[in-house]
C-alpha positions as CSV (number, residue, x, y, z in Angstrom):
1,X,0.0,0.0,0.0
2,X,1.2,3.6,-0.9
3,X,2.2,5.9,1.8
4,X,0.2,9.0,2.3
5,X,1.7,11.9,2.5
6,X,1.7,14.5,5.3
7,X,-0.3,17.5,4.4
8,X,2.1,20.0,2.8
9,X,1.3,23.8,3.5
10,X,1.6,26.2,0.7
11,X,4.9,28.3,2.5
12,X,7.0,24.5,2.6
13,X,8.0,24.3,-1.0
14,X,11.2,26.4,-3.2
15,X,9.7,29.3,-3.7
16,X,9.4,30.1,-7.7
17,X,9.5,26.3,-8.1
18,X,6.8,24.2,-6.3
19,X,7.1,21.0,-4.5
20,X,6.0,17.1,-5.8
21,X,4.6,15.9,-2.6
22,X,4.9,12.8,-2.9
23,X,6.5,10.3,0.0
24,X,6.3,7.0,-1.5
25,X,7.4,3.8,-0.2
26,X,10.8,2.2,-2.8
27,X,9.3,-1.3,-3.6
28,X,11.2,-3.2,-6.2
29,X,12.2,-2.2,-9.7
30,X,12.8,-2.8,-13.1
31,X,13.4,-1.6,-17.0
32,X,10.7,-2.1,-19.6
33,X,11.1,-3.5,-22.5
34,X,12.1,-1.4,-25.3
35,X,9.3,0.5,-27.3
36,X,9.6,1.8,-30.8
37,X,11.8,4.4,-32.2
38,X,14.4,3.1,-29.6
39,X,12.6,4.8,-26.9
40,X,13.5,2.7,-23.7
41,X,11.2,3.0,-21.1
42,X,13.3,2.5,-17.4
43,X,11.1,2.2,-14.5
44,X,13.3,4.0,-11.8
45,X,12.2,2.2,-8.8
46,X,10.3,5.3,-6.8
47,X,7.1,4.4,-5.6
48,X,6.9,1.0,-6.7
49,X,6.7,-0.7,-9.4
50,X,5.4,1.2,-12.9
51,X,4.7,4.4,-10.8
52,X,8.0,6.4,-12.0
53,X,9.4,6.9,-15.3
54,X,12.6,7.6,-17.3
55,X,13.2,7.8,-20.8
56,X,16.1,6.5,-23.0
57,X,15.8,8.1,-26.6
58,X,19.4,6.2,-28.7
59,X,20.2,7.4,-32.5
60,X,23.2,6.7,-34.2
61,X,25.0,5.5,-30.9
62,X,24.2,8.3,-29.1
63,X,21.6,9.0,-26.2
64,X,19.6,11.5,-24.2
65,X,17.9,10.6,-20.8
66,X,14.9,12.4,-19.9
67,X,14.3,12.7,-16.1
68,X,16.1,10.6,-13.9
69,X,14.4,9.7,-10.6
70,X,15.8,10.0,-7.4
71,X,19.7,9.1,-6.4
72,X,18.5,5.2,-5.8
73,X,17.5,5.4,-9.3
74,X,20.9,5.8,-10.2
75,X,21.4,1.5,-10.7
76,X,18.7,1.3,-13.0
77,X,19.1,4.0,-15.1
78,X,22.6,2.9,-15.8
79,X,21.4,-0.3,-16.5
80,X,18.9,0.6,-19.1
81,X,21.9,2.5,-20.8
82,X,23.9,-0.6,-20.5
83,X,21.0,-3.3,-22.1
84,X,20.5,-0.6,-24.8
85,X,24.1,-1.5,-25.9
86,X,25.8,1.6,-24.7
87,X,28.5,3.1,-22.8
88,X,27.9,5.4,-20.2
89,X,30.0,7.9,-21.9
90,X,27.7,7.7,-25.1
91,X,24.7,9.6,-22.8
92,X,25.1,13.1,-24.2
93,X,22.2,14.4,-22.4
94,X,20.1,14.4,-19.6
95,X,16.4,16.6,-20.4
96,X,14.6,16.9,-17.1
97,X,11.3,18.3,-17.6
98,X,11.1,19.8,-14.1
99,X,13.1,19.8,-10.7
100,X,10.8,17.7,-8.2
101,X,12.2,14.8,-7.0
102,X,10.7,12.1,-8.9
103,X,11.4,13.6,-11.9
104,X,15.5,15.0,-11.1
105,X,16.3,14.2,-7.5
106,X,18.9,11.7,-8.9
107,X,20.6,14.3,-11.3
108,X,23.6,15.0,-9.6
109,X,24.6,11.6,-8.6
110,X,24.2,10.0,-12.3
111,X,26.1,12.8,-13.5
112,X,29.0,11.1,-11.6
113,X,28.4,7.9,-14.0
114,X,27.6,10.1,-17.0
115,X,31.1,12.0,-18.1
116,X,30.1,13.4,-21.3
117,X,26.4,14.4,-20.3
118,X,25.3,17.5,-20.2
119,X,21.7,18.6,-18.2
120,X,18.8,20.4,-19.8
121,X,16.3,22.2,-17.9
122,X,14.4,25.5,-17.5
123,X,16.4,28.4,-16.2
124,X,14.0,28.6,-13.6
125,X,15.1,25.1,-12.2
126,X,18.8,25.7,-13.3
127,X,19.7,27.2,-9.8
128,X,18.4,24.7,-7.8
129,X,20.2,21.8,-9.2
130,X,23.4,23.7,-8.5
131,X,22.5,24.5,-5.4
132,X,19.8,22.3,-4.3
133,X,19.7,23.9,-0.7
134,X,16.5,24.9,-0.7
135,X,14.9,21.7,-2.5
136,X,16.3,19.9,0.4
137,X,14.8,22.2,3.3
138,X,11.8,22.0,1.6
139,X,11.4,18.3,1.0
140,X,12.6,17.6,4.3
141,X,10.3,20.5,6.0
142,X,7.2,17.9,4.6
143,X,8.7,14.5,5.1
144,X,11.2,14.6,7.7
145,X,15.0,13.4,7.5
146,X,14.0,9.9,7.8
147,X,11.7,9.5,4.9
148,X,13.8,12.1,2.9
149,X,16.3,9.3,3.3
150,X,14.6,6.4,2.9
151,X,12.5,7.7,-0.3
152,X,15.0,9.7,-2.1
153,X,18.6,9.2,-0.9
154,X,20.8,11.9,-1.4
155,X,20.3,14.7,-3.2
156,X,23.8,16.2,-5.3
157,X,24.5,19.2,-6.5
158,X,25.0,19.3,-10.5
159,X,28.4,21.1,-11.7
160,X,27.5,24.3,-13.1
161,X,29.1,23.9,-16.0
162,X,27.6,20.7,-16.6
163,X,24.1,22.9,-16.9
164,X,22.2,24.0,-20.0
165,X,19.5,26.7,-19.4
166,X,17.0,25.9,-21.9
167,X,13.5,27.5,-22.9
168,X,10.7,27.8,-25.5
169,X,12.4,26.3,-28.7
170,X,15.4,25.0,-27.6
171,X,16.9,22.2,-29.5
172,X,19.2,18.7,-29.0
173,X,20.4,17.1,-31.7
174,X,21.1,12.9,-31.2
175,X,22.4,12.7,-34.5
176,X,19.8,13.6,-37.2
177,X,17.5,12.9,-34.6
178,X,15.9,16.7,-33.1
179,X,14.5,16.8,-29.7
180,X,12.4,20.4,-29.2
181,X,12.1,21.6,-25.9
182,X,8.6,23.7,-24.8
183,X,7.5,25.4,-22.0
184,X,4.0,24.4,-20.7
185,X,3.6,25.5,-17.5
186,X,0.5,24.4,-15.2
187,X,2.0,22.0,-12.8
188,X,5.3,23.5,-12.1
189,X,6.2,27.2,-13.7
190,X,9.3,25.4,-14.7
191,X,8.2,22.8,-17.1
192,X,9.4,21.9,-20.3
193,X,8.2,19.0,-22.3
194,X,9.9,17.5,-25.2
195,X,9.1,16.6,-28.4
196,X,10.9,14.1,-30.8
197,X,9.5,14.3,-34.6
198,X,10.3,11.0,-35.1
199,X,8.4,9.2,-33.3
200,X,5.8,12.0,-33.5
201,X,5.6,11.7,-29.8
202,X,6.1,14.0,-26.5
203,X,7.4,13.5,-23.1
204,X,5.4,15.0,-21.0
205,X,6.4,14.8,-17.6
206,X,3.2,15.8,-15.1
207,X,1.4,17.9,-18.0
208,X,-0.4,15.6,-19.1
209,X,-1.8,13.5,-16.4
210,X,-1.4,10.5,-14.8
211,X,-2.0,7.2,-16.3
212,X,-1.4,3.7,-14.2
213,X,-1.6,0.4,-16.2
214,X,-3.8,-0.9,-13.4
215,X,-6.4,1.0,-14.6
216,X,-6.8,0.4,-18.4
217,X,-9.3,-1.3,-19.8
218,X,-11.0,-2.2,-23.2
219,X,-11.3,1.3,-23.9
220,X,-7.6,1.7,-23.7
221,X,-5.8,4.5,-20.9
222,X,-7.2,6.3,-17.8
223,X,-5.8,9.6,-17.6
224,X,-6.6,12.1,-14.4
225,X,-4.7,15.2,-13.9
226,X,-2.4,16.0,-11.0
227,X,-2.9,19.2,-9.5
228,X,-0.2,18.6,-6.8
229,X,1.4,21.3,-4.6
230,X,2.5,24.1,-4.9
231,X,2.1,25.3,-8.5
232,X,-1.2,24.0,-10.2
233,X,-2.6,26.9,-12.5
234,X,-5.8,25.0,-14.4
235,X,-5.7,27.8,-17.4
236,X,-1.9,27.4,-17.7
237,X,-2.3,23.6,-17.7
238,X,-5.0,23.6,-20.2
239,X,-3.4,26.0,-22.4
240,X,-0.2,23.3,-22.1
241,X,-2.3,20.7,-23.2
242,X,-3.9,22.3,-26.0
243,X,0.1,23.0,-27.4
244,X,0.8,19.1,-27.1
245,X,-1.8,18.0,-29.0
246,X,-1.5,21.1,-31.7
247,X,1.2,18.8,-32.6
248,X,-1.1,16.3,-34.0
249,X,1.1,13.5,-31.5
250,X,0.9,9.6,-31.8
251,X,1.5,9.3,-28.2
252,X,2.7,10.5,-24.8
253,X,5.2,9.6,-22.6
254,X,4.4,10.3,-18.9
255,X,6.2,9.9,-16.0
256,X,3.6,8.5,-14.5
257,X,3.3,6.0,-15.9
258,X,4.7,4.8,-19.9
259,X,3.5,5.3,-23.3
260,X,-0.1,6.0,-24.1
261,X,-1.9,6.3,-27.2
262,X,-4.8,7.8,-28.7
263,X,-4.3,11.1,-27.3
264,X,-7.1,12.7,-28.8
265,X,-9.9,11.3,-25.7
266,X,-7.2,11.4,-23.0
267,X,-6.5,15.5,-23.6
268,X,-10.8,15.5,-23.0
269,X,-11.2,13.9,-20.3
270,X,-8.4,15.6,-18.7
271,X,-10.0,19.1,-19.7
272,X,-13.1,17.4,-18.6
273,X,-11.3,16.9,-15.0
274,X,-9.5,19.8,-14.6
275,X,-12.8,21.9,-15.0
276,X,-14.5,19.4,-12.8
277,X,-11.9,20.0,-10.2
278,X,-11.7,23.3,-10.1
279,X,-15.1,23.3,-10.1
280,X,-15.0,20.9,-6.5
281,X,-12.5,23.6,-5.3
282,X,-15.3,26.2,-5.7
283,X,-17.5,24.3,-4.0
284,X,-15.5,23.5,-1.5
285,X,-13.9,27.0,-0.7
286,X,-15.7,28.4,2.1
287,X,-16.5,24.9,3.9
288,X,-14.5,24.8,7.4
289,X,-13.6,21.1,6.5
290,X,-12.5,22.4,2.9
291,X,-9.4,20.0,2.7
292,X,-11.7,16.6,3.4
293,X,-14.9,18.2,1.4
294,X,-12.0,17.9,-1.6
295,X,-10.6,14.5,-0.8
296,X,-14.3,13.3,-0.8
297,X,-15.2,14.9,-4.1
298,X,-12.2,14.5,-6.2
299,X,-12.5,10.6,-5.1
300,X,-16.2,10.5,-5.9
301,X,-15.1,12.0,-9.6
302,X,-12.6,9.6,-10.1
303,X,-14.6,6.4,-8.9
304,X,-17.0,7.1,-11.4
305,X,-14.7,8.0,-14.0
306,X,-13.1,4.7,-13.6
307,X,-16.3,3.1,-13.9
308,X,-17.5,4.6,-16.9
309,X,-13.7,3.8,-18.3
310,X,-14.9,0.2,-17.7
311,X,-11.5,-0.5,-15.2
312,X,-11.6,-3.9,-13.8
313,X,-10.9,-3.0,-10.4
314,X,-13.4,-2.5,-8.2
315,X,-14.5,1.1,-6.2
316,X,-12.5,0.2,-3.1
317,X,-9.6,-1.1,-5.6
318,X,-9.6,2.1,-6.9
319,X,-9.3,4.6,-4.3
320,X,-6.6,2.2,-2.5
321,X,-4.8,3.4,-5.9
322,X,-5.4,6.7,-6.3
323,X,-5.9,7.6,-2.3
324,X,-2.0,9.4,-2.6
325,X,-2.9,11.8,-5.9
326,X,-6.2,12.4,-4.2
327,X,-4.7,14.0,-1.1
328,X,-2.1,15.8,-3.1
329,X,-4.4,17.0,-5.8
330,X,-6.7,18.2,-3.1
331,X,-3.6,19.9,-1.8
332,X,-2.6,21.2,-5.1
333,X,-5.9,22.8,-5.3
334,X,-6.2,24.5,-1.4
335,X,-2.6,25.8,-2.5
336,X,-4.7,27.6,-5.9
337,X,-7.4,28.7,-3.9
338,X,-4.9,30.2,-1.6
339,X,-3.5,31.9,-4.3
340,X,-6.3,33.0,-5.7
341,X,-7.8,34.9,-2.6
342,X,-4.2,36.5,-1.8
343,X,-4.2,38.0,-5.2
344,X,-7.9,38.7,-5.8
């Protein structure tokens, strides 16, 4: 069973940044098998198994990682670059789409594996992988030293040098093979997602959704958003969403978890959500017992999501699954109405 998490405040996370909050138990791991284009999918461990994805893109001998997991990721991601026939030294980049934990907490300590790698990532997040400081007091401020420890090892600063700032329209070349970097803020301020022509595909980090194998069913994916703390803006998101799929893509990678196709219904039904969860927010606002007249809404909405998706898990199935991205996407939204009323 997952953990839950503590309930994260809005004031706990790097300010400018946001914070994952997510304090996951590290079950066993493993590396998928390789998908097309020579896109390996490496399952890095954090939060059990299929929960946490990496990315291995390979052209002409050459390679880009894109995000990393945490520093006990570090084994597997290595590996993956091993059974794909490589050389550590043949990884020329490492694209992280964002700075949270899941995604990059392990960026410093591969670079120690990964000579000739360079790391990509917004200029927002470029600071804090060089001095990750305040990532660190704000990670711990949530979960303690113990589970910082136990769920995410520890966390290395990235040489400087070793750094590549990167925004709207940036590009890395694998070869012939061009990945384009965009900005599509929603969940983090700071997040870039990648797209690679080839495949005619985009790794999308947390914008667009979350999708566990678990819950497929006949009628393919189920996607739900994640609205976690501190940085959840639903026009932002939405506007994000609408980019990727301007792109006319063939599929999605997400972090969470793997390839999905058919993008077309799961960019609905997350617009669908996102309205429907904002709209709970609303609702919810002025209620004393706001943060548990959320939990029970947003778990009501995605019970019978699920069942019109046709899952084959059953109700109480299903919220043993989702009862972590409940609490943080009920947290993610107290942290936007917060915002909201501060700002007017």
């Amino acid at each position: 069973m997952r953990k839950l998490v503590p309930v994260a405040t809005c004031t706990t996370a790097t300010p400018g940044l946001g914070l994952h909050c997510s304090s996951y138990s590290r079950r066993g791991v493993r590396m998928t098998a390789t998908a097309e284009f020579n896109i390996h999918t490496i399952d890095t461990g954090f939060g059990g198994v299929q929960f946490d994805a990496a990315y291995l893109v390979v052209q002409a001998q050459r390679a880009a990682l894109i995000d990393c997991g945490t520093s006990l990721s570090v084994p597997q991601m290595l590996a993956a670059v091993q059974a794909a026939g490589l050389s550590p030294a043949q990884v020329e980049w490492l694209i992280l789409t964002h700075v949270h934990l899941d995604h990059a907490g392990g960026a410093g300590a591969l670079l120690r594996h990964l000579p000739h790698a360079q790391v990509l990532v917004h200029p927002r997040g470029a600071p804090h992988l060089v001095d990750p400081t305040r990532l660190i007091a704000g990670a711990t401020a949530v979960y303690g030293e113990a589970d910082m420890a136990r769920n995410y090892g520890i966390i290395e600063p990235v040489p400087a040098e070793r750094v590549v700032a990167a925004d709207e329209g940036h590009a890395v070349m694998l070869g012939e093979r061009v990945l384009r970097i965009i900005e599509t803020p929603g969940h983090a301020r700071h997040h870039l997602c990648v797209w690679d022509a080839r495949s005619r595909s985009w790794f999308t980090g947390d914008t667009f959704g979350l999708s566990y194998r678990q819950l497929d069913s006949a009628r393919g994916a189920f996607i739900l958003p994640t609205s976690s703390p501190v940085q959840f803006e639903p026009e932002a998101m939405l506007q994000s969403i609408a980019r990727l799929m301007d792109a006319a893509p063939q599929a999605m990678y997400l972090t969470h978890y793997g390839r999905v196709t058919s993008p077309e219904p799961l960019a609905q039904a997350l617009d669908e959500q996102i309205h429907a969860m904002t709209d709970i927010a609303l609702g919810c606002a002025q209620r004393p017992d706001r943060h548990r007249c959320m939990v029970a809404a947003l778990t009501a909405l995605y019970l019978e999501r699920a069942r019109q998706h046709g899952c084959r898990l059953d109700d109480a199935a299903v919220e043993r699954l989702l009862a972590t991205d409940i609490e943080l996407n009920a947290q993610g939204l107290g942290c936007w109405l917060d915002r909201a009323a501060r700002t007017g």
